[in-house]
N, CA, C and O atoms as CSV, one atom per row, in Angstrom:
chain,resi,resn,atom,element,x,y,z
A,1,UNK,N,N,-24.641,-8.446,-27.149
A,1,UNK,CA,C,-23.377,-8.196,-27.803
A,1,UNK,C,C,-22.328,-9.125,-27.203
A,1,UNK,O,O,-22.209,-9.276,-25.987
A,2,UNK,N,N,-21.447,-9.842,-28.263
A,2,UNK,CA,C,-20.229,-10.550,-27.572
A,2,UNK,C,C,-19.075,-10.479,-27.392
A,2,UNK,O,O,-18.305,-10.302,-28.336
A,3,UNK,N,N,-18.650,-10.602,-26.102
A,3,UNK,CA,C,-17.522,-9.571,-25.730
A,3,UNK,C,C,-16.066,-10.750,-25.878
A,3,UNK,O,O,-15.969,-11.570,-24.965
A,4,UNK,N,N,-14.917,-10.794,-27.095
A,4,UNK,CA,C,-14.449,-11.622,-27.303
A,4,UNK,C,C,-12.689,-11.423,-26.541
A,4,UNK,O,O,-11.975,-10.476,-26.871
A,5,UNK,N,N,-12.330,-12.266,-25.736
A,5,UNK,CA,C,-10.827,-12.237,-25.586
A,5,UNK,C,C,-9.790,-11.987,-26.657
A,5,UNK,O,O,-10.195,-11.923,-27.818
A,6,UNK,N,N,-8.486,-11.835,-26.404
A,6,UNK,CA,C,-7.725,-11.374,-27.554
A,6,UNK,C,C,-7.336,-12.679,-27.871
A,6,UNK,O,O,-6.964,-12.614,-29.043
A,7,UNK,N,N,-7.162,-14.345,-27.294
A,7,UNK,CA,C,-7.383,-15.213,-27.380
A,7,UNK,C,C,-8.287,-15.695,-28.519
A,7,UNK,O,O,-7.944,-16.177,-29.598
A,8,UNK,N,N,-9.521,-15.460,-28.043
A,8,UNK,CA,C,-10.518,-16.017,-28.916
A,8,UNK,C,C,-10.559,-15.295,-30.471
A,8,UNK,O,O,-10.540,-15.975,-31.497
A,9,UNK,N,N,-10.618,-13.799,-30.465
A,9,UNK,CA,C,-10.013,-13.577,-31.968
A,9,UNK,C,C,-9.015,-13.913,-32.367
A,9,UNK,O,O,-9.193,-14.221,-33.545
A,10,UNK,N,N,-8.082,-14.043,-32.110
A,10,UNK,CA,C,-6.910,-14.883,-32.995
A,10,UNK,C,C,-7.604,-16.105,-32.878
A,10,UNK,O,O,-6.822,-16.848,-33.472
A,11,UNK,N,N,-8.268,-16.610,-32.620
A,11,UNK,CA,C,-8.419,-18.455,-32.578
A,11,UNK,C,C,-9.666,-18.151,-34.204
A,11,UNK,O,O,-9.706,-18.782,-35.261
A,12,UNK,N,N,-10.544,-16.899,-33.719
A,12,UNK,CA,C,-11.475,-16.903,-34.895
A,12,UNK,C,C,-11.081,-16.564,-36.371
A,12,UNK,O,O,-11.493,-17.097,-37.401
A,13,UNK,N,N,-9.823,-15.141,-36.158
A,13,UNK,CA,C,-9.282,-14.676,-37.392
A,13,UNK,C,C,-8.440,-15.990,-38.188
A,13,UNK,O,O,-8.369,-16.012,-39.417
A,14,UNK,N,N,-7.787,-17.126,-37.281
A,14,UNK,CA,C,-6.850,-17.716,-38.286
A,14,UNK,C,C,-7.609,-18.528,-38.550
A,14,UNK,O,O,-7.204,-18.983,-39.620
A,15,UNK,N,N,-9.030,-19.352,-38.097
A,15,UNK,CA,C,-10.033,-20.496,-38.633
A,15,UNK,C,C,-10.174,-20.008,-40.193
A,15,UNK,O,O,-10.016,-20.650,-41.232
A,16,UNK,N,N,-10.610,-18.319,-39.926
A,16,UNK,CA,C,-11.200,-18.227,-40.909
A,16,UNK,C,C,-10.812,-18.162,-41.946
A,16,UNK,O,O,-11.502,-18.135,-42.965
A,17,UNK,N,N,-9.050,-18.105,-41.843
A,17,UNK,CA,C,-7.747,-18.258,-42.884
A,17,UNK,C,C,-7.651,-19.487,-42.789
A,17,UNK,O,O,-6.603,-20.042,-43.119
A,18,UNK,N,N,-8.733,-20.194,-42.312
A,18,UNK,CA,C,-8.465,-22.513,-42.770
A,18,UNK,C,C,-7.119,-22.543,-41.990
A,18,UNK,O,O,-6.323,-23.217,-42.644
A,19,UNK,N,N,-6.362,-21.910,-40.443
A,19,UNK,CA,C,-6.039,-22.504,-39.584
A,19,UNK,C,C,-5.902,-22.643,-38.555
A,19,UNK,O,O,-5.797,-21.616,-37.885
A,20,UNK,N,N,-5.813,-24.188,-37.739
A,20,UNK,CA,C,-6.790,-24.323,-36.994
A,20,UNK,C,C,-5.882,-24.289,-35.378
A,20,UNK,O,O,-5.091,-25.213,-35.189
A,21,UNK,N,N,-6.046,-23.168,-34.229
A,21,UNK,CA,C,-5.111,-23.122,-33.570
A,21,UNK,C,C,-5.906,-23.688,-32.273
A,21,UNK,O,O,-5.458,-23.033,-31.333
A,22,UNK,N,N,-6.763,-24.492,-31.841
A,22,UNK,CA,C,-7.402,-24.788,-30.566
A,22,UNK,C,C,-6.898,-24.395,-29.506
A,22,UNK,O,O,-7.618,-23.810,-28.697
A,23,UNK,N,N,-5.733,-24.580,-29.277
A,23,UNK,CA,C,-5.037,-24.428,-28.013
A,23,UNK,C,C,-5.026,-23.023,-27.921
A,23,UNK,O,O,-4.295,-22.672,-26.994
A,24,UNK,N,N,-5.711,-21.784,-28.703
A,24,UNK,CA,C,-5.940,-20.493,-28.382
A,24,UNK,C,C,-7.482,-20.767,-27.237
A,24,UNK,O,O,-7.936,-20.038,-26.356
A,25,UNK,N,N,-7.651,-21.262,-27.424
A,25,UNK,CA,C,-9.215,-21.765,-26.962
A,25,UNK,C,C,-8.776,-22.842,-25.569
A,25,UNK,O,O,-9.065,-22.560,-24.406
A,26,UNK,N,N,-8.233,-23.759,-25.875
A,26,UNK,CA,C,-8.282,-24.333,-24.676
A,26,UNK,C,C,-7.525,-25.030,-24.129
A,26,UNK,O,O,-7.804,-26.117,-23.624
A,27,UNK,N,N,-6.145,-24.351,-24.157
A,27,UNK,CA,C,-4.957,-24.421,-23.147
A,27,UNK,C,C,-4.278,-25.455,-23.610
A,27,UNK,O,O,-3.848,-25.459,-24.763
A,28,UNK,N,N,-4.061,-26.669,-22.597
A,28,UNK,CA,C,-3.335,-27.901,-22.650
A,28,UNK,C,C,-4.123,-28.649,-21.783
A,28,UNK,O,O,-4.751,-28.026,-20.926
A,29,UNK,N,N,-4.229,-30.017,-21.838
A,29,UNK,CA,C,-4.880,-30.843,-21.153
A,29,UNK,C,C,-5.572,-32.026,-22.084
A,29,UNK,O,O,-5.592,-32.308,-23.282
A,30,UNK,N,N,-6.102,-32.534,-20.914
A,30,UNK,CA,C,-7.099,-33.593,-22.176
A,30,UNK,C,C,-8.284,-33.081,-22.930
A,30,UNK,O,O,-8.745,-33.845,-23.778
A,31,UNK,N,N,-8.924,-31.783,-22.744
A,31,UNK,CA,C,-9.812,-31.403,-23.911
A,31,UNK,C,C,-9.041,-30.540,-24.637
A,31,UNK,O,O,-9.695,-30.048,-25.557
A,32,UNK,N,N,-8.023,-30.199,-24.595
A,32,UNK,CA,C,-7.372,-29.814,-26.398
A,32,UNK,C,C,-6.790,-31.170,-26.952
A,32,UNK,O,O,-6.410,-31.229,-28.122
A,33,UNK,N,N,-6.736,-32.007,-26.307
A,33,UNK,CA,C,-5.648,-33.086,-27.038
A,33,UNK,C,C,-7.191,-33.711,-27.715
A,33,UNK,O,O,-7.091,-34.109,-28.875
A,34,UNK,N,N,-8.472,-33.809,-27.122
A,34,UNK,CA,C,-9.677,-34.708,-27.951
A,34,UNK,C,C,-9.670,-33.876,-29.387
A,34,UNK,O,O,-9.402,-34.264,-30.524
A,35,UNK,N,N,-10.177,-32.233,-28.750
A,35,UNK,CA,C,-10.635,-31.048,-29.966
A,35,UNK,C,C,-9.312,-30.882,-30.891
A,35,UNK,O,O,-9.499,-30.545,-32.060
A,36,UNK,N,N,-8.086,-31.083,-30.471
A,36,UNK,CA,C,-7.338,-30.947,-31.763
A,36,UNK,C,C,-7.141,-31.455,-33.133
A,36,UNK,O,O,-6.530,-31.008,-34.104
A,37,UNK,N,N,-8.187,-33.056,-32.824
A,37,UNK,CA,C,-8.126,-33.755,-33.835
A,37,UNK,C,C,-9.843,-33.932,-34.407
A,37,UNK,O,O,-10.369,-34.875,-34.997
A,38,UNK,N,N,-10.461,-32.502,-33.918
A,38,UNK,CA,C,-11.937,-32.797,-34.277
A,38,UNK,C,C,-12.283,-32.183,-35.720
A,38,UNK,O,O,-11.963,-31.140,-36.292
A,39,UNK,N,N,-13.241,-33.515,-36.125
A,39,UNK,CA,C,-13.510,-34.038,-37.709
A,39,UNK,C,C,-13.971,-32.613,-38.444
A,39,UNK,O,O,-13.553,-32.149,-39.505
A,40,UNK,N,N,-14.723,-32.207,-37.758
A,40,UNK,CA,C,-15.689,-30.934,-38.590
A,40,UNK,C,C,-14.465,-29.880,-38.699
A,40,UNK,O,O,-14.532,-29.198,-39.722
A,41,UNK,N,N,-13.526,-29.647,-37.986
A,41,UNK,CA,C,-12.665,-28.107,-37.174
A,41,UNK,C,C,-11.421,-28.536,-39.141
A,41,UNK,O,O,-11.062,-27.959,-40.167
A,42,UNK,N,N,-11.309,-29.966,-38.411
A,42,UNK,CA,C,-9.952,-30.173,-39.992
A,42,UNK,C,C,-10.795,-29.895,-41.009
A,42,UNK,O,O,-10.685,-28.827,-41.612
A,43,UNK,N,N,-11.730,-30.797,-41.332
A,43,UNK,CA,C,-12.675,-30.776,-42.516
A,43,UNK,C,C,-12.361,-29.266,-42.894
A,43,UNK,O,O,-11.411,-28.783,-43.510
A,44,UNK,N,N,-13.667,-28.591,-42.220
A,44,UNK,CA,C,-13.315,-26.943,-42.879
A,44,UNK,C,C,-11.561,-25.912,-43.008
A,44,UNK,O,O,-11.198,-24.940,-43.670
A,45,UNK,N,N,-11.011,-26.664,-42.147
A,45,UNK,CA,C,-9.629,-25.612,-42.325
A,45,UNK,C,C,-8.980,-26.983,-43.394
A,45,UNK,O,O,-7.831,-27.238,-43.032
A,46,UNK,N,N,-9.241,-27.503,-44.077
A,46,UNK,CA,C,-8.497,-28.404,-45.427
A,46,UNK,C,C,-9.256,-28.278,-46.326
A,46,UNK,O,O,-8.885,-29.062,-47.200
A,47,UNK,N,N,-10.807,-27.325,-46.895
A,47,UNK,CA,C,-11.121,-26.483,-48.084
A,47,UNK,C,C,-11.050,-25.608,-47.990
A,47,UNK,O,O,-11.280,-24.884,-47.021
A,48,UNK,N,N,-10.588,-25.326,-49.319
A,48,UNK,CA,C,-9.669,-24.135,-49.865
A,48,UNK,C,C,-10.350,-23.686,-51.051
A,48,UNK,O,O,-9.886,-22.760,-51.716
């Protein structure tokens, strides 16, 4: 069973409303600044 932060559901509930909040996931630094602009994450939160 997976035990989710209150973090990580809001990061899952608004994907699944196509938007895309990374920095619920992973703070500030240089791996949100790579993942904020990752191809697959826009792709799916820009069909509608």
């Amino acid at each position: 069973q997976l035990h989710f932060t209150i973090r990580q559901w809001k990061f899952l509930n608004s994907f699944r409303e196509k938007i895309y909040h990374p920095e619920l996931l992973f703070g500030s630094g240089e791996i949100l600044e790579r993942i904020k602009n990752h191809p697959m994450a826009l792709w799916k939160c820009s069909q509608k």
